[in-house]
C-alpha positions, -999 to 999 in steps of 0.1 A, spaced: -66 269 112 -90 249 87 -126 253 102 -148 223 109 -173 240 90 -150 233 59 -150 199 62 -186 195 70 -193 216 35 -172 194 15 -188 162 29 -223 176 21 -207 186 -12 -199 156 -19 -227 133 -7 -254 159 -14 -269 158 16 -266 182 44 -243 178 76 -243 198 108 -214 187 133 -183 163 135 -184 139 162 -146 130 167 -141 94 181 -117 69 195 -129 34 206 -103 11 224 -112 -29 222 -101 -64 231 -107 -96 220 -90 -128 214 -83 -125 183 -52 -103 173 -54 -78 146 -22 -89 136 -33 -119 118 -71 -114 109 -84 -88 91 -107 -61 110 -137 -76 99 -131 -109 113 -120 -93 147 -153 -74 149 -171 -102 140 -156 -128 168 -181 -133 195 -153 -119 226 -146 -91 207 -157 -64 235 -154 -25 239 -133 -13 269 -138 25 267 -150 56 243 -140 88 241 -153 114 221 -162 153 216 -184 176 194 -169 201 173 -147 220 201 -166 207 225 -152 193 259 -140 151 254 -165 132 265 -160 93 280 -178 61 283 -167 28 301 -178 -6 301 -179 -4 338 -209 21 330 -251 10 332 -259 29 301 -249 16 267 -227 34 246 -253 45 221 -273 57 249 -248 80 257 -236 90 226 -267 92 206 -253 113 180 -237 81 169 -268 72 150 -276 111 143 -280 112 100 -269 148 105 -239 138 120 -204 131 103 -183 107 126 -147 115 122 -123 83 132 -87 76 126 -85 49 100 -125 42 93 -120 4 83 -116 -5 119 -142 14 144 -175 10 118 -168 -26 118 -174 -25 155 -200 -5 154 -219 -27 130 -208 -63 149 -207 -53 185 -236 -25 189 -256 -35 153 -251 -3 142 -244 4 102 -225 37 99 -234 49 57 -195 59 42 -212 90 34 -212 101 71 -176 90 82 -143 115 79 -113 91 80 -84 117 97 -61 94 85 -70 94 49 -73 134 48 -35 135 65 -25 112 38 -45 135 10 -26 166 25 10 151 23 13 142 58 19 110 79 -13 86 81 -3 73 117 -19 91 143 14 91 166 35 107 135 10 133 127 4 142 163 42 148 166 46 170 129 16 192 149 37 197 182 27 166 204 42 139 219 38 102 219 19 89 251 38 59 256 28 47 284 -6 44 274 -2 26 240 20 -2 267 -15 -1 288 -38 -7 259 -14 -34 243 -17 -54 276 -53 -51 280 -69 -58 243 -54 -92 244 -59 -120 261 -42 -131 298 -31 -165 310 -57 -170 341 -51 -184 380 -70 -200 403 -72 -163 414 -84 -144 384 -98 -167 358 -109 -142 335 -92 -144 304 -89 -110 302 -80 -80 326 -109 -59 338 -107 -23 356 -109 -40 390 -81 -62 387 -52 -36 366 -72 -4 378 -37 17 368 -34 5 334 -71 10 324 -66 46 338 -37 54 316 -58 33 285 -83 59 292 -59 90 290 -47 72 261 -79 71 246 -88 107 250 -54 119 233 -63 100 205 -89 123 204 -76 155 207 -51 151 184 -71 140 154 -97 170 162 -64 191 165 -48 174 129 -82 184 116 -87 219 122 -52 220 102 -56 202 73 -79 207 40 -107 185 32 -108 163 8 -121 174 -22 -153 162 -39 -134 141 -62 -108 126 -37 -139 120 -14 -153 95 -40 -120 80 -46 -120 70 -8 -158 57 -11 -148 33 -36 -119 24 -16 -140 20 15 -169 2 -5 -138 -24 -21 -125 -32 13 -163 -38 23 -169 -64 0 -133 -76 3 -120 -101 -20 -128 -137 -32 -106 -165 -17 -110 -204 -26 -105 -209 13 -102 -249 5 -75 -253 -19 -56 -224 2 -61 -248 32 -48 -283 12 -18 -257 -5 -8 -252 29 -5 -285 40 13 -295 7 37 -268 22 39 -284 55 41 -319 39 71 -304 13 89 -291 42 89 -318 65 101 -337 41 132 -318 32 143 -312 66 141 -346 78 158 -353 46 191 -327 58 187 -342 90 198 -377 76 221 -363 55 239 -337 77 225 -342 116 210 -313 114 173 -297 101 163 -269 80 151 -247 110 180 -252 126 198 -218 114 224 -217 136 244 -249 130 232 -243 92 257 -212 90 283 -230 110 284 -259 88 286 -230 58 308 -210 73 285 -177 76 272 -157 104 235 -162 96 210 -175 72 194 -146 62 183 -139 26 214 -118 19 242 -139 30 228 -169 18 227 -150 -17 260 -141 -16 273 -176 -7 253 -186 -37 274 -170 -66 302 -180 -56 311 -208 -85 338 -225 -60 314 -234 -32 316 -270 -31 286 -293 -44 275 -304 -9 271 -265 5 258 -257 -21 230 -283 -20 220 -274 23 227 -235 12 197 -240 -15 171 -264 7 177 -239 33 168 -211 11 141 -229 -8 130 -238 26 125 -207 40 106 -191 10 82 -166 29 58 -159 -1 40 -192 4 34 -183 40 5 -158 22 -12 -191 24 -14 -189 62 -23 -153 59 -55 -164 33 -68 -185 57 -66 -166 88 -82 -136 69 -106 -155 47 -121 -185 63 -149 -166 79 -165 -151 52 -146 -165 21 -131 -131 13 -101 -111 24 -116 -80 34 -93 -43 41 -70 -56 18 -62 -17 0 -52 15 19 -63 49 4 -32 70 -2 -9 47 16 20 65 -6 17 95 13 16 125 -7 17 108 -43 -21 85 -31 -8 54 -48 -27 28 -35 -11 -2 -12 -16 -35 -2 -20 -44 36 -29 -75 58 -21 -101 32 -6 -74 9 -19 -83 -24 6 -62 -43 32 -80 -27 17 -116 -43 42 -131 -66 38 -120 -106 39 -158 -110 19 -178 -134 -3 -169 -165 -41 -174 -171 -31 -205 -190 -7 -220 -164 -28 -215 -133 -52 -235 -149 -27 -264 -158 -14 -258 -118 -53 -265 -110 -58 -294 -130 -23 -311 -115 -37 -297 -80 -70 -310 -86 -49 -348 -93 -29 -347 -66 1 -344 -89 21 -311 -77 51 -327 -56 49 -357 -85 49 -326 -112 75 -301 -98 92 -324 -69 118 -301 -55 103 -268 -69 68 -269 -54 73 -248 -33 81 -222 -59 53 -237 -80 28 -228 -50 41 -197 -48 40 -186 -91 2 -198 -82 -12 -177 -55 -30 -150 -71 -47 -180 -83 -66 -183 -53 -82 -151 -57 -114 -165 -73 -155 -169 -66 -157 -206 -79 -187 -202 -105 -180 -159 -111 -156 -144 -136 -133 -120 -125 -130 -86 -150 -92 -73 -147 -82 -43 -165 -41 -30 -161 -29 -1 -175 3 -7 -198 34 13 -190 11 37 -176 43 56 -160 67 51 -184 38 68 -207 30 94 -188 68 105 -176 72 109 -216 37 128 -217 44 151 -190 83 161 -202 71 160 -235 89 134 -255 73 130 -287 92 108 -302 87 77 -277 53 92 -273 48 81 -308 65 49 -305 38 44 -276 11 51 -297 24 25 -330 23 -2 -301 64 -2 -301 79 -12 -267 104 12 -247 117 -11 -226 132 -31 -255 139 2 -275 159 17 -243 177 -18 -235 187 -17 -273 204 19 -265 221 1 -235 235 -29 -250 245 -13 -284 223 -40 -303 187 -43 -325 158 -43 -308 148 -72 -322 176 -92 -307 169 -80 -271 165 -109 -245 143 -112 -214 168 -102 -191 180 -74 -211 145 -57 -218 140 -60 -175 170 -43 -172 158 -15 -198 122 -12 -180 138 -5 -142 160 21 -166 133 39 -176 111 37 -145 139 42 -120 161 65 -141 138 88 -150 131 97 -112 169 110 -112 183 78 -98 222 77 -97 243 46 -98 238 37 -64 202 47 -59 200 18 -91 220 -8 -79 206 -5 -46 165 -5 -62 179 -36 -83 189 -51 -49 157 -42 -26 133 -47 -49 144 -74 -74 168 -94 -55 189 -85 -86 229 -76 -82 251 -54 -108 282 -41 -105 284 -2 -101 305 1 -132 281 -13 -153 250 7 -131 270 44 -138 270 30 -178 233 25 -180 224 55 -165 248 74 -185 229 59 -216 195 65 -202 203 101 -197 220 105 -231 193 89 -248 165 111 -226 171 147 -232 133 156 -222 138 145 -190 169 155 -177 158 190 -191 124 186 -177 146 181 -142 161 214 -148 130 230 -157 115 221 -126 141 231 -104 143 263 -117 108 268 -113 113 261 -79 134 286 -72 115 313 -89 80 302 -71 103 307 -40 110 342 -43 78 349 -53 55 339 -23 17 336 -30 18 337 -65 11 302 -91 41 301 -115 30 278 -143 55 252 -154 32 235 -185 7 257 -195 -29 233 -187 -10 209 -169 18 220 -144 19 249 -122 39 259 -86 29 278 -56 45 284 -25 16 294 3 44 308 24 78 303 29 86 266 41 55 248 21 44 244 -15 27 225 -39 24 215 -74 -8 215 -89 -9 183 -112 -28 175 -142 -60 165 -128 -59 194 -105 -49 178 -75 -20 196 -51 10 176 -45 18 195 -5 53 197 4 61 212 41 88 226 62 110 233 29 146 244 37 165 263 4 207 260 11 230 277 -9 259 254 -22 285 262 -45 268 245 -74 233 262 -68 208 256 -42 196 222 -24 163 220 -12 152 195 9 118 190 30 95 171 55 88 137 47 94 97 53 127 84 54 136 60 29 160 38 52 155 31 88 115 47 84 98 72 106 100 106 93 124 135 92 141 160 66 142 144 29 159 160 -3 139 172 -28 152 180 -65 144 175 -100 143 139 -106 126 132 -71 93 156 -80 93 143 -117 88 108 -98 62 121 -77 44 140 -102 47 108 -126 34 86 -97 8 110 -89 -6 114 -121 -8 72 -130 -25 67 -98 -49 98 -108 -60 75 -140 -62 46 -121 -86 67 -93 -109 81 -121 -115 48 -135 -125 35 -98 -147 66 -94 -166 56 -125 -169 19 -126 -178 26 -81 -207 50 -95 -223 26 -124 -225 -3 -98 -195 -21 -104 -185 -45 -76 -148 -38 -73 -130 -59 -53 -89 -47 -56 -71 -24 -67 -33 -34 -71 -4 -12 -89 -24 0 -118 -49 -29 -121 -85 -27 -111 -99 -59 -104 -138 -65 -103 -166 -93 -101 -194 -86 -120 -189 -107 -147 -220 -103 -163 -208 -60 -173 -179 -68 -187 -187 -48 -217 -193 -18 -196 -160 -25 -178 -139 -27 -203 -151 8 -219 -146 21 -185 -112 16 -182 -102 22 -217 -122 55 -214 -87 84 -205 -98 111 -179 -110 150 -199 -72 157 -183 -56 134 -202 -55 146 -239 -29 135 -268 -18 103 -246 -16 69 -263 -32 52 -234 -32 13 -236 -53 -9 -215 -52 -46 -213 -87 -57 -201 -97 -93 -198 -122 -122 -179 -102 -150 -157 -120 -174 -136 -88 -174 -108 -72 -140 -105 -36 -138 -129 -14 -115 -145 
């Protein structure tokens, strides 16, 4: 078992300052608004957003418990709240700060929070409280979870309770079991920490800056989200009303839309599907694309803007800190800005805005306005009057695969500004470079970013599918990764290489086997776990690892999240798997540094999304920009390129 004392000398460490004790917390809260559809900062903020219960303990101590049914406040009886000595430990620190600060007016520093959440996801293991509970022996409590569902939201009331809410006196048994519920929260993330490593001094700052960008949240023009929406509303009114005169039937009506088309369902897929066929009569095909246009879910971010935004005219918890357990890439959540369209440029948000501004978007793009809205959303991330400083690093992975498996030849096409997504598309399609199309340089960039991760045929028809909506036959999927792994020797040795030194670190339990001399090495702690010290120094964990002897050699296969159905459970592991994560790892490294830096000379970041940094002070743009073209001490001999440039609305 990891001490507390370890994580109380890393904080201090890190904040330079001294800490005595954790105090581990759980609150549990109602209110009428649902966390579903506002950010956490608007929930705490809402004037019946109310505290139900608190549990908590010191160090080892014994779990203590308040109630709202009690006469002392909560700060009264848990005075170590506000105790500078004192690190509070939660699980997921966006959420119970923000109630500190709006519903007991108490500011909590970042400096003095431990986020168990953040430190499972820093270790490699599962950043849900329920999932790491169960990887350290315990079992889901239900019941509970049921108890504190029903009570944190708000009832329908009777002439003979016309409280809007449930209070202990009227569902005494369910607050009892939200209580229990409570204090296992507790005990496990006090048990999760006395098993997992701190964060380091350097990850610690990295979750700062996270915590401090979620804080200030980002920019929204609230207004035009609002008169976008109703554009939408208008739009799709319209169109169904329109089917409705045409066919008797409306655009929401799904069922009688697949009976008139002869499918099953509407959904995204079948619809698709019904699509390429080139025999599907005219009038089908006209209902099968309203229907589809119709039900185009990435302008329904627009409701998800407003919700989140219209309080204080910024989106606020819109990162998570190591969501990619393991690797730490960064992720989107609530509106999900990673998930926002890539959409227009600089230059055509601004024409959007102009027609906007007219009134001219239906009279401009008539049927495809919908589409048009949705090309323009990252557009709405903008301060009206402030520049916006966004920096993206190029090919970062496609970079640093070559880097790490040491390809000098594309690293040197890197560095005279050629582009491998064109070069490798040439090797596809057997043609010049300078003749490659669009489509055919996409099709050589997912080649080279999924490919180099190991990917088979299927693993790249099926990533075209998911993630693209694109569809290619498996013929012509086994040919291109044929040709990629033809036309990549480093890799597919550097798979090898890394298998091999898997095996060897196995047999040899406790001792670091290097694998690049400064930048890779191998260790396995004992039998079932390991890790992979990266570049930067950071440990890639890996746990409950299972070696099987098969004819061919060995398959290894470990802990982790599942890639289809979710939850978690036993995962292969092989060459082109850890190349991806060590790849992954490493861009999101660079990406982290730069955060760290810009977080400590002021800079007011705002987002963080794939391997952009986005910020708002305008006014240092000189300083950002050097920032971000600036490569970590770990990162020598890499041709690192950086597009960094001022937008008033937010665009790719």
């Amino acid at each position: 078992m990891i001490p507390f004392s370890d994580h109380i000398e890393a904080a201090s460490l890190a904040a330079g300052r001294t800490f005595s004790r954790v105090l581990f917390l759980d609150l549990e809260t109602r209110s009428e608004l649902d966390l579903r559809t506002v950010d956490a900062d608007t929930y705490a903020r809402h004037h019946s957003t109310e505290i139900m219960c608190a549990r908590w303990a010191v160090g080892d101590g014994r779990i203590q418990h308040w109630d709202e049914t009690y006469f002392e406040t909560l700060l009264d009886a848990c005075p170590l709240l506000s105790d500078p000595e004192t690190l509070v430990c939660v699980h997921n620190a966006e959420f119970e700060p923000k109630i500190f600060r709006y519903v007991l007016d108490l500011d909590i520093e970042v400096e003095r929070l431990l986020d168990s959440a953040a430190i499972a996801r820093a270790a490699g293991l599962p950043g849900a409280l329920d999932d790491l509970a169960k990887f350290f022996g315990g079992a889901k409590d239900a019941e509970g979870h049921r108890s504190m569902l029903k009570l944190c939201k708000p009832r329908k009331p009777s002439k003979a309770n016309p409280d809007i809410f449930w209070r202990p006196d009227t569902k005494a048994d369910d607050f009892a079991l939200m209580y229990t519920y409570c204090g296992w929260d507790v005990h496990w993330m006090r048990h999760a920490m006395e098993r997992m490593p701190p964060l380091s001094e350097f990850e610690t700052r990295v979750y700062w800056a996270t915590y401090k960008m979620n804080h200030r949240g980002f920019p929204v023009d609230v207004p035009s989200a609002e008169r976008l929406w109703q554009i939408v509303q208008r739009v799709r009114a319209a169109m169904s009303d329109d089917m409705e005169r045409r066919h008797g039937f409306t655009l929401g009506q799904t069922a009688k839309i697949a009976e008139f088309l002869g499918l099953e369902s509407v959904a995204k897929a079948p619809l698709r599907d019904l699509l390429k066929d080139p025999s599907l009569p005219k009038e089908h095909r006209a209902v099968a694309l309203a229907r589809q246009t119709f039900a185009k879910t990435s302008v329904d971010k627009l409701k998800q803007f407003i919700a989140r935004a219209e309080t204080t005219g910024s989106v606020h918890d819109g990162v998570m800190y190591g969501a990619a357990e393991r690797t730490l890439r960064f992720a989107g959540r609530g509106v999900q800005p990673q998930n926002i369209p890539r959409g227009m440029g600089a230059k055509q948000i601004e024409l959007f805005s102009i027609l906007f501004e007219e009134g001219a978007l239906e009279m401009i793009w008539g049927d495809d306005t919908l589409q048009a809205i949705a090309d323009a959303l990252r557009g709405l991330i903008a301060k009206l009057g402030a520049l916006i400083n966004v920096g993206d690093y190029s090919q970062i992975e496609a970079r640093l695969l070559a880097w790490v498996v040491g390809d000098k030849a594309l690293l040197g096409a890197f560095a005279r500004g050629e582009d491998p997504y064109k070069m490798m598309a040439s090797k596809i399609y057997g043609k010049p470079v300078e003749t490659i199309t669009g489509s055919e340089r996409f099709m050589g960039k997912q080649t080279v970013l999924g490919c180099g991760y190991g990917l088979g045929g299927g693993g790249f028809t099926g990533m075209l599918d998911t993630t693209y909506d694109v569809q290619i036959e498996r013929e012509e999927a086994d040919t291109i990764v044929a040709a990629y792994r033809k036309n990549a020797p480093e890799v597919v040795a550097f798979w090898k290489r890394l298998e091999k030194a898997l095996l060897a670190a196995s047999n040899r339990v406790g001792t670091e086997l290097v694998i690049i001399k400064g930048r890779l090495s191998i260790k396995f702690t004992r039998e079932d776990r390991f890790f992979i010290r990266l570049p930067s120094g950071r440990k890639l964990r890996y746990y409950e690892v299972k070696k099987t002897p098969t004819r061919r050699g060995v398959d290894w296969s470990c802990f982790g999240r599942l890639k289809h159905g979710g939850g978690y459970g036993r995962v292969k592991i092989y060459g082109g798997a850890l190349t991806g994560h060590i790849v992954q790892s490493a861009a999101r490294d660079v990406v982290a540094e730069a955060m760290v830096n810009l977080d400590t000379k002021g800079h007011e970041l705002v987002l963080t999304v794939h391997d952009e940094l986005v910020g708002m002070d305008g006014d240092n743009y000189a300083e950002f920009e050097q920032e971000m073209q600036t490569p970590p001490a770990w990162l020598v001999d890499f041709p690192l390129a950086v597009e960094v440039f001022q937008t008033e609305r937010y665009s790719k």
